[in-house]
N, C-alpha and C positions, 0 to 999 in steps of 0.2 A: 123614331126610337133613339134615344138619345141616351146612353149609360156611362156611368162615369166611369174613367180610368180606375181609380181605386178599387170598385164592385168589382172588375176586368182580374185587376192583379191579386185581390185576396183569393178571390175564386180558382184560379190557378194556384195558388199555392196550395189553396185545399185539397185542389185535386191531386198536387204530387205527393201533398202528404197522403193520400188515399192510396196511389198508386204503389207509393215507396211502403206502406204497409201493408199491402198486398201483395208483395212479394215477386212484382215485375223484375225485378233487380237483383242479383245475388248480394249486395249487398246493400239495402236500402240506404244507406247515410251516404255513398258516393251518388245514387241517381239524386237526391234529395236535396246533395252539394250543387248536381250540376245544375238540376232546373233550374235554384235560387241561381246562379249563375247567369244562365242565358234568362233566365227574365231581371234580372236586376240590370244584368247588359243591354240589353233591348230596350228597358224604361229608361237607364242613362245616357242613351245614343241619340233616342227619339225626341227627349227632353233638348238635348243637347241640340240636334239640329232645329229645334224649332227655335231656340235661345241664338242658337249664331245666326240664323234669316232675320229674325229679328233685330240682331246687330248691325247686319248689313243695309238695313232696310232703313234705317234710322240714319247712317251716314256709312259709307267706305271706309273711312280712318275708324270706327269705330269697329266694324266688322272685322279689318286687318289684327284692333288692337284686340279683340276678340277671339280669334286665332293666334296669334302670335307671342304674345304676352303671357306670362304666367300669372294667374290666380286676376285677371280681367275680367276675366266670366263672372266669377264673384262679384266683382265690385259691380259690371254692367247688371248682373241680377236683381241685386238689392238697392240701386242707386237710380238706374235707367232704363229700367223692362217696364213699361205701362202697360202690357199689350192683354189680353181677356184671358180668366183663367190664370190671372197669376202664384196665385196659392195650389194651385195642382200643377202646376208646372214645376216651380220648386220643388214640391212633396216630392215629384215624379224624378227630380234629378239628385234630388239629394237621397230619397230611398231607393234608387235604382243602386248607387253607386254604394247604399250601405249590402243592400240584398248582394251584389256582386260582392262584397268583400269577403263579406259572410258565408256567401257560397262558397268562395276561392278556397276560404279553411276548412270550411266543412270537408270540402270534396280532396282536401292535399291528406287533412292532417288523420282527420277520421276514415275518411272512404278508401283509403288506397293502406292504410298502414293498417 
């Protein structure tokens, strides 16, 4: 049984939108904030380490400048990732870290003021 990442994360957010509208929370838009939060964090971590084994996996100095380097990742993503799944890996790292931002304001600007 094999399901993709994507089915995994809309499904979850369906559900905190369920959650957040049934009233678990006093104030839905702060739980709503946080879950996009930790699953956009979760999606950009998980993405991320499998991008830096990759890097390293490929050569040392590559791995280092993968770590080390600013905006590296980037270029090793779109330049030097062949490895399977590369279009949901992307998705995964680039909409982790949008769902995390979005989370971030939801949960500062709406949820707590």
């Amino acid at each position: 049984m094999n399901i993709p990442a994507g089915k995994i994360i809309i499904g979850l957010l369906i559900l905190m939108v369920i959650i957040a509208g049934l009233g678990f929370s006093d104030n839905p838009t702060t739980f709503l904030g946080l879950m996009l939060l930790i699953v956009g964090g979760l999606a950009f971590c998980i993405s991320h380490i499998i991008l830096g084994m990759a890097a390293f996996a490929q050569d040392r100095a590559t791995g280092l400048l993968f770590i080390f380097v600013p905006l590296y990742d980037v270029i090793f993503v779109f330049n030097q990732y062949h490895g399977d799944h590369k279009v949901a890996i992307i998705v995964s790292w680039f909409g982790g870290a949008l769902l995390a931002v979005i989370g971030s304001f939801t949960f500062i600007f709406w949820g707590l003021f």
